[in-house]
N, C-alpha and C positions, 0 to 999 in steps of 0.2 A: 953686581948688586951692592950698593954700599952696606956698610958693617952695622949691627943690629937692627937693620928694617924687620927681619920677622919677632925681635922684642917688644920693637915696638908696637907692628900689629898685634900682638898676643896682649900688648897694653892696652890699647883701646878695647879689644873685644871683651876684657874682663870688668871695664869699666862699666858702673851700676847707671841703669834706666830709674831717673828719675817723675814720681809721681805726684802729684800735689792737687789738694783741694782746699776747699775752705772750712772743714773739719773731717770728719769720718765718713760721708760718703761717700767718697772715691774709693775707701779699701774695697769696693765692690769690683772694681777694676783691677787695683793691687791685686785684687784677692783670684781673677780671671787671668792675668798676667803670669801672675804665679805656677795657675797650673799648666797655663801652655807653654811656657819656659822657665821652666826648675831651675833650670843652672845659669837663671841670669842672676846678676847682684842687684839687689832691688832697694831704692829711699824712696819712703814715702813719706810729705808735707803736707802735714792737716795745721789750716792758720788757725787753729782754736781760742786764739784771744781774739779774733774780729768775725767769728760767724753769728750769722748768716751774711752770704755777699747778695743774696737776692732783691734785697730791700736800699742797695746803696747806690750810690751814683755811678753811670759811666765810668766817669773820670775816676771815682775811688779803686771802682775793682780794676781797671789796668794801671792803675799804680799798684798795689797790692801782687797782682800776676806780676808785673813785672819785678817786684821786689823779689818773691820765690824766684821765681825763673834766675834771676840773678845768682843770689843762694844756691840753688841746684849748681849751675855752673860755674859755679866757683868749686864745689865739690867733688865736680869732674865728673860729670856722669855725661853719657853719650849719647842720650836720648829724653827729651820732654814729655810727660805723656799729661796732657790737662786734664785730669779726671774731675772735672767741675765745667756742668752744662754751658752756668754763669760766664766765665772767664774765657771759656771758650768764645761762646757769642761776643763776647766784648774785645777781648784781647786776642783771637787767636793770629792774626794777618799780619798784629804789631809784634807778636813773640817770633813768628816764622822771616819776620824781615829782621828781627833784632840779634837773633843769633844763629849759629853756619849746623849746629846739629839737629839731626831731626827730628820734627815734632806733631807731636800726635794730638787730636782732638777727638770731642766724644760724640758730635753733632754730625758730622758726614758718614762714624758707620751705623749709627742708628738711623740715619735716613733712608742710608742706601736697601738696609733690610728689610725696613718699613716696605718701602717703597716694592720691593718683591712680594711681599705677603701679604699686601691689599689686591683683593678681587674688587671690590667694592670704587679702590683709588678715593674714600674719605679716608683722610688716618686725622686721630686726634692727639693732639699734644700737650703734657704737662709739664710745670716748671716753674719754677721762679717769677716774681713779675718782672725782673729786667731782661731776663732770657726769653721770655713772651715779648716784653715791648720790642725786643731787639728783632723781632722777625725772622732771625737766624731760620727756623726749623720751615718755615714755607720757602721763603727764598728759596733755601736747598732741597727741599721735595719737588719745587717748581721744575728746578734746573732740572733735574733728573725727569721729571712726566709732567709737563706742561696740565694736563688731565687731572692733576692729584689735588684735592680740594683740601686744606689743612684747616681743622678748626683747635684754638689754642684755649687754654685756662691755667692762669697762674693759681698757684697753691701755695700760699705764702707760710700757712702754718705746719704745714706737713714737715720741713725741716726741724723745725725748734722740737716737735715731737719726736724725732727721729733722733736727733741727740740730748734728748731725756732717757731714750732708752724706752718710748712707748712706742712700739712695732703691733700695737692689736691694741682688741680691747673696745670699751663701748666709746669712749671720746674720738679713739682714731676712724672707727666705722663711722661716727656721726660726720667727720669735717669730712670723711671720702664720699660721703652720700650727698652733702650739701656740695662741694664742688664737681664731682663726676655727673652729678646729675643735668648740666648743663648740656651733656651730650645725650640724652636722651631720645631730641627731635633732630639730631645730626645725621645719624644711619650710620655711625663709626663702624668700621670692623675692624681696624690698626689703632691703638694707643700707645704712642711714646713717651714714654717714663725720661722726659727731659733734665731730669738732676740727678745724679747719680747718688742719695742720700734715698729715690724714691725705690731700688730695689728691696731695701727694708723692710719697705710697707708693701710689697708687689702683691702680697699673700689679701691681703683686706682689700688694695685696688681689682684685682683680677675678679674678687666675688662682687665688690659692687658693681665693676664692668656691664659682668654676664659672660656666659660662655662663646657669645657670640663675636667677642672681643677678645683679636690677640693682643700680649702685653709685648712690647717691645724695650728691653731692658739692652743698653748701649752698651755694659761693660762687658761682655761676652765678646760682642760685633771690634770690640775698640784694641782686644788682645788678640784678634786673629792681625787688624793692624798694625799693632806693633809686632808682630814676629812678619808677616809680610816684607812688611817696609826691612825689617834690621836684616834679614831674608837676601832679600831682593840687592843691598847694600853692601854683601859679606861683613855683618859685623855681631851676627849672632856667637854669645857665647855656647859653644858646644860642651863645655865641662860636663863630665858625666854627672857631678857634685853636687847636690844641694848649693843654690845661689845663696851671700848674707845678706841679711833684712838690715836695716835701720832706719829708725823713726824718729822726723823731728817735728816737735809742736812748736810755739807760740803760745802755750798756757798749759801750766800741768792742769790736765782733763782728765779726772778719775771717770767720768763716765762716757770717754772717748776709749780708756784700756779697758774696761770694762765689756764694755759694749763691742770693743772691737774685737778680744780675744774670743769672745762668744761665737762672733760672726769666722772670724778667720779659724776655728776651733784648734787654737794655739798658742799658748803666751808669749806675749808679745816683749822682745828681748832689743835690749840697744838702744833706749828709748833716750832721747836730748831734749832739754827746751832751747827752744835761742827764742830771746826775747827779740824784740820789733824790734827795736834800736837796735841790734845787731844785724838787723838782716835789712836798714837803710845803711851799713855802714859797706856792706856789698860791693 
């Protein structure tokens, strides 16, 4: 055996799984990740000088993803995890051919469980309007049950609320009763919460639902993934230890730490900006 291959594995398996969204709703994921493997080393990437990416072009948000992505590995982390529905749909097939470690998306394990817990085989889908145009979420119900009828609805303002820090309240009930209501004459029994910014609001969508509607929330489904996959790979850290955090923005966002410490019920330590221009300089 040549002389330090086991430092060198013990190097990689220490190296932090990288997360990234287009501002705070992916710590929903971070936040899922977390408690299924403690002892990994965890970054997370919220672009908060350019959210929302749901309202921008194609071409902008796989440039953008692939900027992060870049950043991330140049950081040395071992694992992608794209906690943003958007980016996913757009970018995932260009990030999985553009670099050799592996990468995780939000859209195949929220389908795959969708897809179990319809009796019905209607599930309905929310999300961004580029992540709705992009068809992503039928396609991949399709594949999996030819049978599976997907009815979509972009929610374009549910983000911008959700990083204000409005999680309830009478404006939030009002926009989920005006969009939800679409699915009325649908016969939904599965709803997919296609942005990971929308477990926030899960509490107000669930009651406009009805009880007759499960919520399908991807960040749970997306950390049994990631420990699977790093699993299946030998490249889980086993450290008994608490993993370290650190957090980088693109905009100091006081109601991104805010908001986030709330959610993660933690203060949020190690926090960096790096401005754009450094992370085109990747």
């Amino acid at each position: 055996m040549p002389p330090s291959v086991k430092k060198i594995e013990s190097s990689i398996l220490s190296r932090p799984i990288g997360v990234f969204d287009s501002g705070l709703g992916g710590l929903t994921v971070f936040s899922e990740i977390e408690k299924a493997l403690p002892g990994e080393n965890l970054i997370y990437f919220g672009d908060t000088a350019r959210v929302p990416y749901g309202a921008k072009s194609p071409k902008i948000v796989e440039r953008y993803t692939m900027e992060i992505v870049n950043f991330l590995e140049a950081c040395g982390v071992k694992m992608i995890v794209i906690a943003c529905n958007t980016s996913t749909a757009i970018a995932y097939k260009k990030v999985k051919r553009h670099i050799k470690i592996p990468v995780i998306g939000v859209i195949e394990p929220a389908c795959d469980i969708a897809s179990r817990l319809s009796a019905t085989r209607r599930i309905g889908v929310i999300g961004t309007k580029i992540t709705v145009q992009s068809g992503a979420y039928p396609e991949r119900l399709k594949a999996i049950d030819p049978k599976i009828k997907a009815f979509q609805k972009d929610c374009p303002l549910f983000v911008p609320l959700v990083e204000e820090g409005m999680t309830g309240g009478e404006i939030v009930n009002l926009v989920a009763e005006k969009y939800l209501g679409e699915f009325d004459d649908k016969g939904i029994d599965t709803l997919i919460l296609g942005c990971t910014h929308y477990p926030l609001i899960s509490g107000v969508i669930s009651e406009v639902s009805g009880p007759g509607v499960t919520i399908i929330n991807s960040a749970e489904q997306t950390a049994c993934a990631v420990k699977d996959t790093l699993e299946k790979l030998g490249m889980l850290n086993r450290s008994k230890k608490d993993g370290k955090r650190r957090f980088y923005l693109t905009d100091a966002s006081v109601n991104f730490i805010r908001i986030g410490e709330k959610f993660l019920r933690q203060k949020m330590k190690n926090i960096k900006v790096v401005k754009v221009w450094d992370i085109l300089l990747q």
